[in-house]
C-alpha positions in Angstrom: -7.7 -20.4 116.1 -8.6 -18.9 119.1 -11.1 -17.4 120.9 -10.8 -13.6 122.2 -13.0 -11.0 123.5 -12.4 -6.7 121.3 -14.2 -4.0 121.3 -16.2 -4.1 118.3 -15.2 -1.0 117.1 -11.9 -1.5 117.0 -12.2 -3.8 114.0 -11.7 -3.0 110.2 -14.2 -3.8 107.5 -12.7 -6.1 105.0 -12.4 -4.4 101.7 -12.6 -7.8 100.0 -15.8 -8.5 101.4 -18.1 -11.2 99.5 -21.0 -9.4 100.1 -21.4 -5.8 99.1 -25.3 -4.9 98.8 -26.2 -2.9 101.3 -29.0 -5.1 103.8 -32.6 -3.9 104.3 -33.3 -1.4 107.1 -36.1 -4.2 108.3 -33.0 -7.2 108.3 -31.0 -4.7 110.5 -33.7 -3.8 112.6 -34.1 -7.8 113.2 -30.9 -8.4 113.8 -30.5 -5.3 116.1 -33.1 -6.5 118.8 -31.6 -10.1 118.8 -28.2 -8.4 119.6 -30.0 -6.8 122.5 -32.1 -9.5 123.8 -29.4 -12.5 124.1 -26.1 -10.7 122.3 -24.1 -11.8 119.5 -24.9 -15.7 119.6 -22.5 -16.3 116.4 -19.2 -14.9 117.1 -17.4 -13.4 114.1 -14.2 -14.1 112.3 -11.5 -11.8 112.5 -7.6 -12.4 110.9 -4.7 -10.2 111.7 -4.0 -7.1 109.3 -1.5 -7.8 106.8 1.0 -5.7 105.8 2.2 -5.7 109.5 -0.9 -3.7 110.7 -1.7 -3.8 114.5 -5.5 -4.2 113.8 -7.8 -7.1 112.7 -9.9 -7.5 109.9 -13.4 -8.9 109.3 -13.3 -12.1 107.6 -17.1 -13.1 108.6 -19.8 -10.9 110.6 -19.7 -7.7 109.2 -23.3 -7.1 109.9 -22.9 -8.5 113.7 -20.3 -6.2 114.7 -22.0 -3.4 113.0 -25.0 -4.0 115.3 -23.0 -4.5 118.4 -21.8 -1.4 117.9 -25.1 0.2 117.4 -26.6 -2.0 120.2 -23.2 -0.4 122.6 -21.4 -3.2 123.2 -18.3 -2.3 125.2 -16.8 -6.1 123.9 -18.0 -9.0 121.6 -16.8 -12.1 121.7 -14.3 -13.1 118.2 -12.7 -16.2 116.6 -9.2 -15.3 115.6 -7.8 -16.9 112.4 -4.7 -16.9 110.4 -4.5 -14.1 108.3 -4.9 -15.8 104.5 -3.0 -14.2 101.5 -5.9 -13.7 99.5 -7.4 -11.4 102.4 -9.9 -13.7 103.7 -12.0 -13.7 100.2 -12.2 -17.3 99.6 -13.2 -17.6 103.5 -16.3 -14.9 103.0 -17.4 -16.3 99.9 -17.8 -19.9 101.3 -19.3 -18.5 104.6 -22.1 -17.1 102.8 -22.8 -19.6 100.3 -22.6 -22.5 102.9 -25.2 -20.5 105.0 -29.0 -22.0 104.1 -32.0 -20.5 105.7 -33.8 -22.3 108.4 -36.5 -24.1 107.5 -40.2 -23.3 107.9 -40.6 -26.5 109.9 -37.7 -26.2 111.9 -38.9 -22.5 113.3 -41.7 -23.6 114.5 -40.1 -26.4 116.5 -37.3 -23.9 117.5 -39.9 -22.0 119.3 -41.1 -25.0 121.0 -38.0 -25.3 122.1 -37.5 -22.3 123.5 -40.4 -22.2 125.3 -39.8 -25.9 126.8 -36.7 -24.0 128.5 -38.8 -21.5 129.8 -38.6 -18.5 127.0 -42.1 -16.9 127.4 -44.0 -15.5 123.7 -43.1 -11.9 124.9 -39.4 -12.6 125.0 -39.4 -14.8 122.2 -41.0 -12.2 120.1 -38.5 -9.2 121.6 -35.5 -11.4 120.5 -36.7 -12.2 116.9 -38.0 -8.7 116.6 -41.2 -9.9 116.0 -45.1 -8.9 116.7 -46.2 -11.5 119.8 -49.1 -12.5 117.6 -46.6 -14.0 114.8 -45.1 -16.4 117.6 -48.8 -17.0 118.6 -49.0 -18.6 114.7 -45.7 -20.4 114.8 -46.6 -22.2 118.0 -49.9 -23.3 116.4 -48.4 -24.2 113.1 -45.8 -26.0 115.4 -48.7 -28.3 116.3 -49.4 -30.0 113.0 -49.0 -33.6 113.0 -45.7 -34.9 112.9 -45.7 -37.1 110.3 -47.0 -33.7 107.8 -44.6 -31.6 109.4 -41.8 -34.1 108.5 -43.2 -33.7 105.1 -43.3 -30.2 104.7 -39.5 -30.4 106.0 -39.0 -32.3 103.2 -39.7 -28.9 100.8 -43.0 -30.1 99.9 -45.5 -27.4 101.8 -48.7 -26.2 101.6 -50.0 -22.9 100.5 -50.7 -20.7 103.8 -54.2 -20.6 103.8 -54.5 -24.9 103.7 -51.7 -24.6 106.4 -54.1 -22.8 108.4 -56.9 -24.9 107.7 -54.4 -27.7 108.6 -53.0 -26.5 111.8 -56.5 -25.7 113.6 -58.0 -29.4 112.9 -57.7 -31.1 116.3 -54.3 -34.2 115.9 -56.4 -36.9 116.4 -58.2 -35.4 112.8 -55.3 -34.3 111.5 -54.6 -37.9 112.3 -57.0 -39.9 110.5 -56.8 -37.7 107.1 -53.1 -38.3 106.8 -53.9 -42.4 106.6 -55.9 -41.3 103.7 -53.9 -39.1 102.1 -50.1 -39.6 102.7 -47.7 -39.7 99.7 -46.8 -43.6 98.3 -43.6 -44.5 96.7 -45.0 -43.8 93.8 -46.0 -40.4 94.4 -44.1 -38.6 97.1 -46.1 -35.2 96.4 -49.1 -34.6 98.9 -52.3 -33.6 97.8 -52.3 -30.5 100.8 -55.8 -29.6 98.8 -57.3 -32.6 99.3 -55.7 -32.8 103.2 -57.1 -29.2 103.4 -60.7 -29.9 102.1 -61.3 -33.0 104.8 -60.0 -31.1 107.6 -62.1 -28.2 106.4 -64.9 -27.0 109.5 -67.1 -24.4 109.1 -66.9 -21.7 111.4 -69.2 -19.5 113.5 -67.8 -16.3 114.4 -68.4 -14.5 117.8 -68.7 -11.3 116.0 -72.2 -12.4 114.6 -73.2 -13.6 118.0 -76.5 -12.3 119.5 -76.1 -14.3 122.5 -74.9 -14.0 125.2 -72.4 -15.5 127.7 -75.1 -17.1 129.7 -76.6 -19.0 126.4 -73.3 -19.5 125.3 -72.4 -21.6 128.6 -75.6 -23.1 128.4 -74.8 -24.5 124.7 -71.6 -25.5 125.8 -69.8 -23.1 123.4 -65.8 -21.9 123.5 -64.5 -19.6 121.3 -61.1 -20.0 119.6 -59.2 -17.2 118.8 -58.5 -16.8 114.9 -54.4 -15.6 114.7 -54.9 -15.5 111.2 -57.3 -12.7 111.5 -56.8 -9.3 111.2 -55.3 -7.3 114.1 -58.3 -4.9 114.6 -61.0 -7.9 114.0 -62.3 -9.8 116.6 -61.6 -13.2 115.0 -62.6 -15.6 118.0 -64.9 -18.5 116.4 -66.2 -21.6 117.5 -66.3 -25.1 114.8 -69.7 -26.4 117.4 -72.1 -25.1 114.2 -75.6 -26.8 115.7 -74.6 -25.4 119.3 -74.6 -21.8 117.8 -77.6 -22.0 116.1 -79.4 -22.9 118.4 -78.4 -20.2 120.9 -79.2 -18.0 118.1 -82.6 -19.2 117.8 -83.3 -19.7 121.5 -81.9 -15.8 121.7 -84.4 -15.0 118.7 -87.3 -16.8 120.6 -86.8 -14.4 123.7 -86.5 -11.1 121.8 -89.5 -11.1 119.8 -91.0 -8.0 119.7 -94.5 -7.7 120.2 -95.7 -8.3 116.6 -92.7 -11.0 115.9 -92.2 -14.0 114.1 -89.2 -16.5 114.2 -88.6 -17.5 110.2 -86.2 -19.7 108.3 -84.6 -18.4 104.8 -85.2 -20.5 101.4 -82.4 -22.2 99.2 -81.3 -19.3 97.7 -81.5 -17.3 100.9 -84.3 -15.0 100.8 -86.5 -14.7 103.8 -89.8 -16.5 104.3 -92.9 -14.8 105.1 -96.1 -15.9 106.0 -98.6 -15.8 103.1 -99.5 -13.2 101.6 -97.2 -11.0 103.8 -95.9 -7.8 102.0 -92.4 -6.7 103.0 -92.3 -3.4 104.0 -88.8 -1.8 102.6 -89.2 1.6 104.4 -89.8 2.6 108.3 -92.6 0.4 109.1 -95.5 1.4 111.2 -96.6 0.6 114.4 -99.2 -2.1 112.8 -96.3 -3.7 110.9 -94.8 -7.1 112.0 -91.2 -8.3 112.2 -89.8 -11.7 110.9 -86.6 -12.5 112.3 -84.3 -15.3 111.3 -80.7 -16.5 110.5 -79.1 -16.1 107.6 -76.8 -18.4 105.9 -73.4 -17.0 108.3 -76.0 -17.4 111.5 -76.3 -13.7 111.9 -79.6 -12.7 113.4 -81.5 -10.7 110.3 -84.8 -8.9 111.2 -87.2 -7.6 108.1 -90.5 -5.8 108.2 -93.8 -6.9 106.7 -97.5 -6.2 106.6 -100.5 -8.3 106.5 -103.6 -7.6 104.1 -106.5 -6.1 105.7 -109.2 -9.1 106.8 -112.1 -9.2 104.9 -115.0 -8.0 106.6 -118.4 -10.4 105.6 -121.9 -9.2 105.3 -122.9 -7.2 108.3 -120.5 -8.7 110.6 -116.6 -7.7 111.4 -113.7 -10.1 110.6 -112.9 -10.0 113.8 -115.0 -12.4 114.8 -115.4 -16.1 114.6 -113.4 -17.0 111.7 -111.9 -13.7 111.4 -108.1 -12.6 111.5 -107.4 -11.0 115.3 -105.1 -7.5 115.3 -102.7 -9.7 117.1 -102.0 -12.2 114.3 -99.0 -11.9 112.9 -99.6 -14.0 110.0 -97.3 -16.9 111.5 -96.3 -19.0 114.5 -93.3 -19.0 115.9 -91.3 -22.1 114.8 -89.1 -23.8 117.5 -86.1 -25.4 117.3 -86.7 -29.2 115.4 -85.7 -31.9 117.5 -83.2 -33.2 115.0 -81.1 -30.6 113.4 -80.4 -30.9 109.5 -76.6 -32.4 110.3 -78.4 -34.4 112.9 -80.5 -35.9 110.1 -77.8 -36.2 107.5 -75.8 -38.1 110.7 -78.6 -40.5 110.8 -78.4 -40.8 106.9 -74.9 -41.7 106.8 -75.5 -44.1 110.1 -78.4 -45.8 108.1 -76.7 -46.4 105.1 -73.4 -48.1 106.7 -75.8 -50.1 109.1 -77.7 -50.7 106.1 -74.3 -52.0 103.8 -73.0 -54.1 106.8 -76.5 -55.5 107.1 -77.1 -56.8 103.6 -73.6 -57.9 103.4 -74.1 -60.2 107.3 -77.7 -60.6 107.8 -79.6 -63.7 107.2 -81.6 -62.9 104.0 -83.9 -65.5 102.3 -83.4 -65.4 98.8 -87.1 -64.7 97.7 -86.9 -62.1 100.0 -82.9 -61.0 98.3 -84.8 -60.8 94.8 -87.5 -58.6 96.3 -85.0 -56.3 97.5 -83.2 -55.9 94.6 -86.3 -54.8 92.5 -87.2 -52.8 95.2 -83.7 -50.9 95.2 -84.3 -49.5 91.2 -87.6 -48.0 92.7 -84.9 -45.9 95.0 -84.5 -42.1 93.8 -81.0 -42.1 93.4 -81.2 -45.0 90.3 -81.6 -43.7 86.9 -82.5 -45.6 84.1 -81.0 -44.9 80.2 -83.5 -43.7 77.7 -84.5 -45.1 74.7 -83.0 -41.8 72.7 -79.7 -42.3 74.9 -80.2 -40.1 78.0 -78.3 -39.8 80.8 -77.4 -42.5 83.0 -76.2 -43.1 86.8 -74.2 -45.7 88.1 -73.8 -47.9 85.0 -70.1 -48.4 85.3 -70.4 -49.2 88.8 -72.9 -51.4 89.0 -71.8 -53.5 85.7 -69.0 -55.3 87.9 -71.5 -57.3 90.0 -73.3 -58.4 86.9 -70.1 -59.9 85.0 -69.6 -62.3 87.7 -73.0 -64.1 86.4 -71.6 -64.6 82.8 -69.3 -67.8 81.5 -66.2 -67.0 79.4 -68.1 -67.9 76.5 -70.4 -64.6 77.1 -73.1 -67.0 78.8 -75.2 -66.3 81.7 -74.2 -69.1 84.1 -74.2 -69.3 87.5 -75.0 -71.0 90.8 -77.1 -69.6 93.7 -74.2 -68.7 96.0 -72.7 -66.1 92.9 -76.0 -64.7 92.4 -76.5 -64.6 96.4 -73.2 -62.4 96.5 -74.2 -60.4 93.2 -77.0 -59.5 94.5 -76.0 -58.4 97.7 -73.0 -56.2 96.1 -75.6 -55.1 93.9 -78.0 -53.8 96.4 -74.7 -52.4 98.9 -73.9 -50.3 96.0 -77.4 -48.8 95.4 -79.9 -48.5 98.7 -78.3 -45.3 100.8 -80.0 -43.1 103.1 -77.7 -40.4 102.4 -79.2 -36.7 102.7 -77.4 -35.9 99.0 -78.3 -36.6 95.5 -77.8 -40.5 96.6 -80.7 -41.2 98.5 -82.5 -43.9 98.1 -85.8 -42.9 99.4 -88.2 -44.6 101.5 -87.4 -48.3 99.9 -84.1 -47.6 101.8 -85.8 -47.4 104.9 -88.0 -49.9 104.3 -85.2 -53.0 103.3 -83.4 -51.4 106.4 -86.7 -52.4 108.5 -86.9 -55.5 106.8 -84.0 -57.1 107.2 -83.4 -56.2 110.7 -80.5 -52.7 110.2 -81.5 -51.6 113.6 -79.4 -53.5 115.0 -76.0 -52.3 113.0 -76.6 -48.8 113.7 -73.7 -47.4 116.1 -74.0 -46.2 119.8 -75.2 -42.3 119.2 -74.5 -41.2 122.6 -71.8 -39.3 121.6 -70.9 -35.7 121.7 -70.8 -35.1 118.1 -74.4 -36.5 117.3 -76.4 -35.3 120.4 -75.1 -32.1 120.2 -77.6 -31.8 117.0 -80.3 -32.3 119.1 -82.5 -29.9 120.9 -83.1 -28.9 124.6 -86.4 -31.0 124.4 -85.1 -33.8 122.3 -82.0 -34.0 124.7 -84.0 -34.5 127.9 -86.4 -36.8 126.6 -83.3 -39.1 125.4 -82.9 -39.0 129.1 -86.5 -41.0 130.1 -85.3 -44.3 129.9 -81.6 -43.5 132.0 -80.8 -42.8 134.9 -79.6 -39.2 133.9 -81.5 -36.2 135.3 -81.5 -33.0 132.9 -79.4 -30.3 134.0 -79.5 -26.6 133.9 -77.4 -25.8 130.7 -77.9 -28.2 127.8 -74.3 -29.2 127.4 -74.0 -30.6 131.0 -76.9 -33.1 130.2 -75.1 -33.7 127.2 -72.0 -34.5 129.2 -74.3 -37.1 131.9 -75.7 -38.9 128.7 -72.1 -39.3 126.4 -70.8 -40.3 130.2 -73.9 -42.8 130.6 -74.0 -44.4 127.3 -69.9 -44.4 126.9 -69.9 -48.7 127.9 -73.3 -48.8 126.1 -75.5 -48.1 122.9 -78.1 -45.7 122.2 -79.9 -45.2 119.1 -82.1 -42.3 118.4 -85.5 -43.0 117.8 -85.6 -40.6 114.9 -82.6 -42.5 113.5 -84.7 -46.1 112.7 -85.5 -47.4 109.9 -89.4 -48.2 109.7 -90.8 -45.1 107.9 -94.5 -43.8 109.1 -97.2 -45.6 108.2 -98.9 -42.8 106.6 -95.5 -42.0 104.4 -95.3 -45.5 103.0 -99.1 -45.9 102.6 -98.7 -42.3 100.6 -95.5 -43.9 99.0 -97.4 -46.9 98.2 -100.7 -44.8 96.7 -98.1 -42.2 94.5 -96.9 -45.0 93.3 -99.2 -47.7 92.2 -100.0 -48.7 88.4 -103.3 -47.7 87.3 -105.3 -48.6 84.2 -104.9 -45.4 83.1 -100.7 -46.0 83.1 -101.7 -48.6 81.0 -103.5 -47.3 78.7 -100.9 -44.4 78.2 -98.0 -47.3 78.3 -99.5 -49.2 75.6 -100.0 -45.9 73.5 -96.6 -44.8 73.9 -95.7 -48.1 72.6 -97.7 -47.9 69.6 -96.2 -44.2 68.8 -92.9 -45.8 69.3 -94.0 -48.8 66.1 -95.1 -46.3 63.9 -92.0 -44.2 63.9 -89.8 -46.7 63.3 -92.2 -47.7 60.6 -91.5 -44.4 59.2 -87.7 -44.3 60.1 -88.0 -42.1 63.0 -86.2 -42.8 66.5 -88.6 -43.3 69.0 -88.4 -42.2 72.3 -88.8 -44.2 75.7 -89.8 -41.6 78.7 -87.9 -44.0 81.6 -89.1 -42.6 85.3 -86.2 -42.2 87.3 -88.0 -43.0 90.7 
């Protein structure tokens, strides 16, 4: 065996060629540009001519040297073998059912390799013969964590569009979700839907943007470019959801026309108006309002509306006191809320796990433990079985801490210190602050207050949380630093994660004592009048006489 250097078109096709089917024009194509860019990196195999022939024949590489020819190579390097009686068959057929694709995985961290010894995307992409935005998405697939990517080596991948959601999570995400969700020895398959989901940011797109760069460096915003988009889209998009928002609203708020209103949109998101307001579907005149607002993809929406002529009284115009000015537009302009609604579902989730780590630590006196635990089936996320068998929350769940009290006889027996650590189970598995269908309410708040919670909420001078809050909120956080508010919003924000990055701050918005005027209207909403009496003792005379009769009764339980 020896290597030589021929003229590529000196060599003769092996009739007894393995494979026969003609390649795709697209494979050639491929493999034509590589030729050009770096050559023939695989020499092919060549064996003497039988028969005693001057010439060689192809054993392996009839493709290459086709394409060398085409590409004009004068000479191609060649591995010389002994000629075999069968005519080199056995050699082609092993050759091209030895030969295994490259995987997926191993691409990507070919590319990486290639551009660690200086290969630039452009030259990359004219060797491979492909589009510079395809090497774009192999080098950011070829940043998924290592430990997936060793996975997905493995055969086990993920569809494309949870690859994408996959590869643009930040490592240190990508990071923590793989702790959760890594295969065991007992199931080596991934759950890539489930690694997809948690990884899963919603996006603001630049395209919807009414902003502009100055508001955009103000909110501290950078777009990333989409390579997943469409070619002729402009897919740049930022994951900083609150930041956009409010650069939306804060562009709104400057805009207004003269007659102009800043709205919100309702749950199933139609547009607000002020009362009474009648939307005007046509051109609007030049006494018509506008009511701008977002709607649920932060796109900046305008809509038309008029007001109802003002009643004029008795000899005197409605325009004066009392009366409704040509100026009034039916509505003030709302600003931005201090706390954003992921702001307040932030402080939610920070209640409730300063609230669990304080009823499982704190120094609770056990009149005050029993107190609590009534007070947590008054919470709104506790629902009680009917008399007729309704529906039910929790039961399952909450049954565990109760089977600790009972003996294996089916007795309840127990000492304080079991009762002392039912209860507190009990009441870690049913208080939350949550902003869901969990919520607890205000008697959350309230055993928060009580037993002292403040003081297990985290350090919220971080990035993530006061980026929910606004310009106004921000700089008043500021009072009791040393920080001085700064120009654009996300360099205060900046000074203050710097400032409080050895120390703790809590939002004031984020403690636990509720307003005294929502507990005292809690506490009125909610208190038992003779009346509930009256009607509990009648509904529990109804319930005698049907049974009297053989009828099911039926218990109406409140759920709150």
């Amino acid at each position: 065996m020896e290597m030589i250097k021929v003229d590529p078109r000196a060599l003769k096709d092996n009739p007894d060629r393995t494979r026969q089917t003609k390649s795709t024009p697209q494979a050639d194509a491929l493999l034509l540009a590589t030729i050009k860019a770096v050559g023939v990196v695989q020499p092919p195999i060549i064996a003497p001519e039988s028969g005693g022939g001057n010439g060689y024949i192809i054993d392996a590489g009839h493709r290459r040297v086709k394409q060398a020819i085409a590409a004009g190579l004068k000479e191609i390097d060649v591995i010389v073998v002994e000629a075999a009686n069968d005519n080199g068959a056995m050699r082609s057929m092993v050759e091209n059912l030895a030969r295994e694709a490259l995987n997926p995985v191993d691409q990507w961290r070919a590319i990486e390799r290639l551009v660690a010894l200086g290969w630039t995307e452009e030259a990359i992409a004219v060797a491979l013969a492909l589009p510079v935005r395809q090497i774009k998405k192999l080098r950011l697939l070829a940043n998924v964590l290592p430990a997936m990517l060793d996975q997905m080596a493995k055969g086990d991948m993920p569809n494309e569009q949870q690859l994408r959601t996959i590869a643009a999570a930040a490592l240190d995400e990508q990071k923590e979700v793989w702790k959760k969700h890594k295969p065991s020895k007992g199931d080596p398959q991934v759950s890539w839907y489930s690694v997809a989901q948690a990884l899963q940011k919603r996006r603001m797109y630049a395209r919807d943007a009414s902003f502009g760069d100055d508001l955009r460096e103000a909110y501290g915003i950078e777009w990333v470019e989409d390579l997943f988009a469409p070619a002729d889209q402009d897919g740049r998009y930022t994951t900083n959801v609150e930041a956009f928002l409010g650069a939306q609203q804060e562009w709104m708020t400057s805009n207004l026309p003269k007659k102009g209103v800043v709205t919100e949109v309702n749950s199933w998101g139609q547009v607000e108006l002020p009362k009474k307001a009648e939307r005007v579907h046509g051109k609007p005149a030049k006494s018509d309002c506008t009511a701008m607002y977002l709607d649920r993809d932060g796109r900046v929406q305008a809509v038309h509306y008029r007001m109802p002529d003002a009643k004029k009284s008795k000899g005197k115009a409605a325009s004066g006191a009392g009366g409704v000015d040509d100026g009034d537009v039916g509505s003030v302009s709302k600003p931005r809320p201090d706390v954003t609604r992921k702001g307040i579902e932030m402080i939610g989730d920070y209640r409730t796990d300063a609230l669990r780590e304080a009823l499982g630590r704190a120094p609770i006196e056990d009149d005050t433990l029993m107190a609590l635990l009534i007070l947590a089936f008054t919470g709104q996320n506790v629902s009680v079985t009917t008399g007729s068998g309704g529906s039910y929350y929790g039961h399952n769940k909450l049954a565990k801490h109760v089977v600790t009290l009972f003996d294996s006889e089916g007795q309840l027996n127990f000492d304080m210190d079991t009762l002392r650590i039912a209860a507190r189970s009990m009441l870690i598995d049913v208080f939350s602050c949550r902003e869901n269908a969990t919520k607890s309410g205000i008697v959350a708040r309230v055993a928060g207050e009580t037993i002292g919670a403040n003081s297990f909420l985290p350090n919220m001078g971080t990035e993530d949380f006061l980026s929910c809050l606004s310009r106004p909120a921000l700089e008043a956080s500021c009072k009791s630093t040393s920080v001085l508010p700064r120009q654009r919003v996300r360099d205060t924000r900046a000074a203050l994660v710097e400032h409080y990055k050895e120390g703790h701050f809590v939002h004031s918005a984020a403690l636990f004592a509720p307003e005294a005027a929502e507990l005292s209207k809690w506490l009125t909403s909610n208190a038992v009048s003779e009346t509930d009496d009256e009607e509990a003792d009648e509904a529990d005379a109804t319930v005698v006489e049907d049974a009297d009769d053989e009828q099911p009764g039926e218990f109406l339980d409140a759920a709150e």
